[in-house]
Structures are given as structure tokens and as C-alpha cells.
N, C-alpha and C positions, 0 to 999 in steps of 0.2 A: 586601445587595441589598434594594431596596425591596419590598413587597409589597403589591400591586395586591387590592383589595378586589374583592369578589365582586359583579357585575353583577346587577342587578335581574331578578325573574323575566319580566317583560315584555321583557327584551332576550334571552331563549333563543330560540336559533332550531335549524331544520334540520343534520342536519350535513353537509347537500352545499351551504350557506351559508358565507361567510368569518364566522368569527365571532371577537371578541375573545375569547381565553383568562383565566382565572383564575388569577393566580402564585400560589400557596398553599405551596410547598414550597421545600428549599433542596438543592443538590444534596451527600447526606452523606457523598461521598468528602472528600479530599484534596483541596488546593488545584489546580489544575490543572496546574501545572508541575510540581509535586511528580509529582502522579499519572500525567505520560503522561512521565515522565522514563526509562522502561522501555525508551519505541521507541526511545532513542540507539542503549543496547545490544543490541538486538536489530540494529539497519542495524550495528553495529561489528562484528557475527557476517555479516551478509551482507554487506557490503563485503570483508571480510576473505577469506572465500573466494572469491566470485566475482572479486575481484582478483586473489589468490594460490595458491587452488587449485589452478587449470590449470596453473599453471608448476611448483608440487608433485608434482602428480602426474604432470607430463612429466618433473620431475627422477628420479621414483622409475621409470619404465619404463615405465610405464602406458600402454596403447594407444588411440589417438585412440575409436576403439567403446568403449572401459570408460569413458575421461572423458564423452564424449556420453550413456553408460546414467548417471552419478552425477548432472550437470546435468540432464537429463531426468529423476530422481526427487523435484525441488524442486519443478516444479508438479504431479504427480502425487501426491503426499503432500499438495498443497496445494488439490489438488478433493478427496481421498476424506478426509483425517484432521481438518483445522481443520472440519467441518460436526460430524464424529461428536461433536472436544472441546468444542464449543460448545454442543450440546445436551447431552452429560453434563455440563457447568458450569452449564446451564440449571438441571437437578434436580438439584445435590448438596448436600446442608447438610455442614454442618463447619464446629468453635468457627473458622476463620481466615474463613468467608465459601467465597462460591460460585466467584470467583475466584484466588482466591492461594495455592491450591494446585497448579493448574496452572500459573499463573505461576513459583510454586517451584521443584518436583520436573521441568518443562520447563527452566527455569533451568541446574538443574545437568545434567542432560543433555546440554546444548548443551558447556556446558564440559568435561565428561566427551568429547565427542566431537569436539569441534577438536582438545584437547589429545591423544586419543588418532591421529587425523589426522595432525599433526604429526609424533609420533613412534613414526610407523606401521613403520619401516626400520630400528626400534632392538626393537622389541616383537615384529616377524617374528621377527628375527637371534635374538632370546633363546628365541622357541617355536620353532624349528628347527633353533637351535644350530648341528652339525657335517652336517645334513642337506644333499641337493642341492640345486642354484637353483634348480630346477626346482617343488623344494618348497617352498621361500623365498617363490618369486614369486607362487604359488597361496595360500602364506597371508598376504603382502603386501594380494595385490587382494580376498582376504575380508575382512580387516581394515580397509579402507579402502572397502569396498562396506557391511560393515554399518555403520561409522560414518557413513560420510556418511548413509545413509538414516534413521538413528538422528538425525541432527543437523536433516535436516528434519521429522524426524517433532514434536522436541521443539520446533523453531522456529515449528509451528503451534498447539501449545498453549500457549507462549507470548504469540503476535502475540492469538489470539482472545480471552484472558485477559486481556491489556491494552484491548485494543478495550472489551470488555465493562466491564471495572473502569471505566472514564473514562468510560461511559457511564446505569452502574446509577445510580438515584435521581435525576437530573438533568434540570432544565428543558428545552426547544428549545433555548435560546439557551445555556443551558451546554453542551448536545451541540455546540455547532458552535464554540464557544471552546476546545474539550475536546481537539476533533480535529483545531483549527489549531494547540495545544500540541504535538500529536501528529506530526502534521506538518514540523513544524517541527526538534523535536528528533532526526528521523528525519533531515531534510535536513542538521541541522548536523553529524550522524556523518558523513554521507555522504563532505560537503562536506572534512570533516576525513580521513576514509581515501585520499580522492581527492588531499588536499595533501601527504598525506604518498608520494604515490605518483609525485609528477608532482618532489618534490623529489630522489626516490630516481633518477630519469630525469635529473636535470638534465645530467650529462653527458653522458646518449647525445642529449639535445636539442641539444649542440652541436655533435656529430659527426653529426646524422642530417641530411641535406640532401634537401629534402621536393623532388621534382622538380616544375617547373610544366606541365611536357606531360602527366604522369600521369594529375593533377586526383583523385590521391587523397591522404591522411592519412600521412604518415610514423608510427612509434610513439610518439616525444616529442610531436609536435600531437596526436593521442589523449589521449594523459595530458593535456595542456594543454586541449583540449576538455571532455574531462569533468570537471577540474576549475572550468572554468569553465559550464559546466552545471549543475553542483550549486551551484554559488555562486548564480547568476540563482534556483536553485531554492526556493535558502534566504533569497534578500533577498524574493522574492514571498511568500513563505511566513508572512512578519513583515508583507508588506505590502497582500497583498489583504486578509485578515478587518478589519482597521484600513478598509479603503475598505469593504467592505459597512458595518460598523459605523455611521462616518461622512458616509453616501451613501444619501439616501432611493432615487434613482433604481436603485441597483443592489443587487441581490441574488444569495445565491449561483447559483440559478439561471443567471442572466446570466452569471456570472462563469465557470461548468462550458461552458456552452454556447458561451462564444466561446475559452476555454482548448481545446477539442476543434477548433472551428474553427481555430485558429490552429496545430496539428498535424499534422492535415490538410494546412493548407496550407505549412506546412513540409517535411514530407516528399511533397509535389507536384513541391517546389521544386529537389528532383534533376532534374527537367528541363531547369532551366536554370539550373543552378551546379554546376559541373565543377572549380572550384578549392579548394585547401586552408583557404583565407581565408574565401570562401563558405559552403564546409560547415562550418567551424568558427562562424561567425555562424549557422548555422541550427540545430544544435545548439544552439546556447545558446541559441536564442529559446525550443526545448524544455523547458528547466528552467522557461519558465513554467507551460506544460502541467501537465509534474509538481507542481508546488506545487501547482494547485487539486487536481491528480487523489490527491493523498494525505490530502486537508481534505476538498474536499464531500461526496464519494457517502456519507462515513462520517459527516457531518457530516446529509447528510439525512435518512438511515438514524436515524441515533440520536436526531434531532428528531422527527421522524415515529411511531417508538415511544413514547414519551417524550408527545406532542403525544396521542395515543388515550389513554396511561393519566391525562390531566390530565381529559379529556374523559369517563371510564369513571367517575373521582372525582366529577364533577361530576357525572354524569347520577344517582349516585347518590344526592346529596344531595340533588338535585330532586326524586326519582321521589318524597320525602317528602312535598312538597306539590304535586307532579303539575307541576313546573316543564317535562318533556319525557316523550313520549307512550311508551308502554310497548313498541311495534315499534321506537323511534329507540336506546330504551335497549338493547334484545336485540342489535340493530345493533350496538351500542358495546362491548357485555359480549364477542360475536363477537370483534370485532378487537382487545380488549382483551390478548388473549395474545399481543400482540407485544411487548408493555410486558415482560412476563417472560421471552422468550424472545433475549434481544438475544444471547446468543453462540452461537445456532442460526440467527439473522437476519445476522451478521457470518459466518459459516462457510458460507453458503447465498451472499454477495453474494462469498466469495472463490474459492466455485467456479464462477462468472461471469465471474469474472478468471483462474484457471487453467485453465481447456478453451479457448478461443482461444490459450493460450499454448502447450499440448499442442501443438494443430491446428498456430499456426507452424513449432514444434519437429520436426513431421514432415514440411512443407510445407520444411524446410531443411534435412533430411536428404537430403530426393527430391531436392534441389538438386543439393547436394553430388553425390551417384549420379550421377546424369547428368554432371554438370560434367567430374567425376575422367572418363570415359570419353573425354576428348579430352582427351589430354596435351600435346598441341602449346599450346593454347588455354585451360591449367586456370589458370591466372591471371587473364590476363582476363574468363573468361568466369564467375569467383567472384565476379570484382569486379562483372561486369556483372547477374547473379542476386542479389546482395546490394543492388543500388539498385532492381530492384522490388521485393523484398520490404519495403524500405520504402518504395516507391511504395504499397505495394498497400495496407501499414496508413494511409498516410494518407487512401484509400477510405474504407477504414472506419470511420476517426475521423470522417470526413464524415456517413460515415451516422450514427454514434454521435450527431451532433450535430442531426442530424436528432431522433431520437429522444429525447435532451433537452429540446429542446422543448415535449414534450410531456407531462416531469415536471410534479406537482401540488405545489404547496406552501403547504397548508390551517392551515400553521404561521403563515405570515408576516406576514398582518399583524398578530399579537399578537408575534410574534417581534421584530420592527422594535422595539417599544416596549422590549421587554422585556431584547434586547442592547443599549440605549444604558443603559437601568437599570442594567445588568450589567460595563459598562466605567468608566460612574461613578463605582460604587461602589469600581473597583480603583483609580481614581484617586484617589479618598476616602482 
């Protein structure tokens, strides 16, 4: 990567002024595929259960309240435990670095507790031997209550440990290459647990006759929908950061702000698309959604830290010859602590993400209560409670989009220069 010579002191300005950045450093992880090649594995762990879970634990007896409590402790673990691992990964030293120990010892945990998951019905039989069902079944659903919680607990110290590693020491413009690597790799797991799911279906895709008065999803369109969702999600995902890249006019900003709007109005779009065909196009326009929403906010986040401690550098080397005034610097040294704290800033922006998800989570229980108490009507009236509930998020992707708007990004136009530098040079 090239490196941009340091601006003359007549060109310091304020820092509520856009100002050209100074590149001076290089980001001293790992190359970037290399380094965000973690989030495969981690979405092959979440694909994996959220596809197969359910049908596991209904094979093993499990009652619909124990499955709803094990799925209800993934964002739960995911507001209170990924904030705590991020700030202990913030202060820890250790010869392996501040990350990859959690990356680790979360690692095997995860594997420890699918596999233990798995063969939860062979490890009962063994600790209860010639005991009753009754005992069987009790130490069945402990077995499978402390795993799974076990499995999200280590899946958050995983995810923030990754976030953080592909972010530490890094430019702007490598934070946001970093985290369309990231992105990416996440989507092509997806994409691949999804085909392998929709091929295991191929036969009931042929026996299942999706009816057209319905205007809902047979189970084979499902699998064929989210496969094709994650597909859209994976070619965007290759394909927007290439268009900021090569696009003066657009920036990620733009790109988050119309991905939210176009969510929105997809899921509006239940008002008038009733058929199989329709919802499956609308669905897949969502995978575009998702591809920015797994790239920018992590993408801003880690430019924006990243962006104060280039600025915390520089104001220091000035205050030598009085290049910036001694309040702008205390200013800068303030915010400087974001530069160090990026897996307390990653743990803070995913408990943002899991308390709305909570909220839904109980906002579709109370459904359900209500719905189950008219039996004549409990089908339709699931199906009919399940098309607001995604009316209703597409509200609030609206407003979400609102409120993007109104994101700052004091990165960009040193950023602009400094990502065409930075794709160059790959192509060098």
C-alpha cells in the first residue's frame, strides 16, 4: 500500500472540518482473507443448528417451550456475554495477543457442544443406564439446555474475537475491506449450508404441491427461497465494496441507507404479494439487505476507531510544534479510547442487535398465546400474525433508515483516496 506523506502544518484544521488523513501505518494482521476466514466457521456452526436443531430436538421429544427457551438464549447470551468478552479481550495481554485466545478456547467449546448436542440420546442412555424415562428425559433436556447455552455463550467469544482481530491496527479503508472479507465468507457458509439443505429436500420438492389459493410457501419453496437468498446475499457481498471502491459518487453510507430502505420496502410488500412466486422474489431481494448489513455498520465502526487513533497519532506529533491547539488535542486523546477498545465497541454495537431481537422474540410468543386460543382459526390466523410481524420490521427498517442518514463519516474523504490505494495495490 502506498503511503501518503504527511500534510503540511498550514493544512491542520479543526476536527469538526473534513480533513485529509495521514496513512502512516499498515494494518499488521494477516492478509485479509486469511484473517476473516473464521466467520465461515462460525455461520457453519449457525447454520447448522438453526437448520437442524429444531428437527433434533423434536426428534429427541423436546417440547415446543424447551425449544423456544434454547433459541431464545442465542440473543440473550448475545446482549449480556459478547459486551463482557470484548471488554476482557480489550485488557488482556498474553504471548498469543489480545484476541486468540478467545478465538481458541471459544473454538473448542463450540465443538465440544454441538458434538455433545448431537449425541445427547447416547450420553443420557449411558448416565441413566437401567433408570426410569422419566429420568432419562430430565437428564436428556439438562444435557441439551446446558449445551446449547454453552454453545452460544462460546459463539460470542468467538464472533467478537474475530470482529476485533480483522480490525486491530488497521487503516479506515482496511476496516471496511476487512469486513466485506468478513461478510462474505459468512455468506458463502451460509449460502453452502443452505444448498446443502434445499438438495437433502429435493424429493419432497417434488411431491410438495405449493397450492395457489393459499399464497403461502410449501417447505421445498422455503429451502429453494433461502437458498436463493443467500446466494443474492453472497454475489452482493463480492459486489457492492467493488462499487464503493470504484464509484466516486457512492459511499458506504449510501449503500446502508438504501439496503435498509429496500427492506423496508420489501417487507411492506406483503400487502400486495399473496403468491409463492412473489414472496420468493421478495425474499431474495432481501439477501441484498443482508450483504451490506453484515459489511458496513462493522465496516464504520472499525473505520471510525481506527480514523480517532490516526488523528490521536497525528495531533501528537503536532502538539511538538504547536501544529493543533492544546483543547483540540485533549478532544482527541478523549476519544482516543475507542482506538483501543474495539471488542468492548463490537460487543456494545451487538447488544443493539440483540434486544430488538429479544423484543421480537416475545412480541411472537404473545402471538403465538393468543393465536393457539382459537383452534378453529390456528392456522390461519399464524399465518396471518406472522405477515405483520414482518410488516412491522419493515417500519422499522424505515425508520432505521431514517436514522442512517444522519450517520457521520469524518473518515471519507481521506478514505475514498486511500481505498483505491488499497485495491491497487492487491491488484499489483
Amino acid at each position: 500500500m502506498n503511503t501518503q506523506q504527511r500534510p503540511p502544518a498550514d493544512c491542520e484544521r479543526g476536527l469538526g472540518d473534513s480533513i485529509q488523513i495521514p496513512i502512516e501505518r499498515k494494518c499488521t494482521s494477516s492478509p485479509h482473507f486469511r484473517t476473516a476466514a473464521g466467520f465461515a466457521g462460525l455461520q457453519v456452526i449457525f447454520t447448522t443448528f438453526i437448520g437442524h436443531g429444531v428437527t433434533h430436538f423434536e426428534d429427541l421429544g423436546l417440547s415446543q417451550t424447551e425449544i423456544a427457551i434454547m433459541l431464545f438464549a442465542g440473543p440473550i447470551c448475545g446482549a449480556t456475554f459478547q459486551p463482557y468478552f470484548g471488554n476482557w479481550s480489550d485488557q488482556i495481554r498474553s504471548p498469543w495477543g489480545r484476541r486468540k485466545p478467545f478465538i481458541l478456547f471459544g473454538t473448542i467449546v463450540l465443538i465440544l457442544s454441538i458434538l455433545t448436542i448431537a449425541w445427547a440420546d447416547a450420553i443420557a442412555h449411558f448416565l441413566t443406564n437401567s433408570a426410569s424415562n422419566e429420568t432419562y428425559r430430565t437428564v436428556l433436556v439438562l444435557i441439551i439446555l446446558l449445551s446449547t447455552f454453552l454453545l452460544w455463550i462460546a459463539a460470542q467469544a468467538v464472533q467478537v474475537g474475530l470482529r476485533a482481530l480483522i480490525s486491530d491496527g488497521c487503516t479506515p479503508a482496511e476496516q471496511v475491506k476487512a469486513s466485506a472479507w468478513a461478510g462474505c465468507y459468512g455468506n458463502f457458509a451460509a449460502t453452502l449450508g443452505n444448498l446443502s439443505a434445499y438438495i437433502n429436500d429435493e424429493n419432497e420438492l417434488r411431491k410438495n404441491v405449493v397450492l395457489k389459493s393459499s399464497g403461502t410457501l410449501g417447505s421445498g419453496m422455503g429451502s429453494l427461497t433461502l437458498l436463493a437468498y443467500s446466494t443474492v446475499a453472497l454475489c452482493m457481498g463480492v459486489l457492492l465494496p467493488n462499487l464503493v471502491s470504484f464509484t466516486k459518487a457512492v459511499s458506504i453510507s449510501h449503500l446502508w441507507i438504501a439496503s435498509l430502505g429496500l427492506f423496508g420496502i420489501s417487507m411492506l410488500g406483503t400487502f400486495v404479494v399473496f403468491s409463492s412466486f412473489g414472496s420468493f422474489v421478495l425474499f431474495s431481494i432481501v439477501g441484498i439487505s443482508w450483504a451490506a448489513s453484515t459489511w458496513i455498520p462493522y465496516a464504520l465502526l472499525g473505520a471510525e476507531a481506527s480514523h480517532l487513533s490516526e488523528l490521536s497519532d497525528d495531533s501528537e506529533r503536532s502538539s511538538d510544534y504547536g501544529g493543533i491547539a492544546s483543547d483540540e488535542k485533549a478532544h482527541v486523546e478523549n476519544r482516543n479510547d475507542m482506538s483501543t477498545q474495539l471488542g468492548l465497541i463490537y460487543g456494545v454495537h451487538n447488544l443493539s442487535i440483540c434486544l430488538p431481537q429479544i423484543l421480537m422474540c416475545l412480541g411472537m410468543g404473545l402471538v403465538s398465546l393468543v393465536s393457539d386460543r382459537k383452534s378453529e382459526e390456528k392456522r390461519n390466523k399464524q399465518s396471518f400474525d406472522s405477515v405483520w410481524i414482518l410488516r412491522l420490521g419493515g417500519i422499522f427498517a424505515l425508520l432505521a433508515m431514517y436514522i442512517a442518514t444522519r450517520v457521520e463519516e469524518p473518515f471519507q474523504r481521506g478514505l475514498s483516496v486511500e481505498y483505491k490505494e488499497l485495491n491497487q495495490d492487491d491488484e499489483g
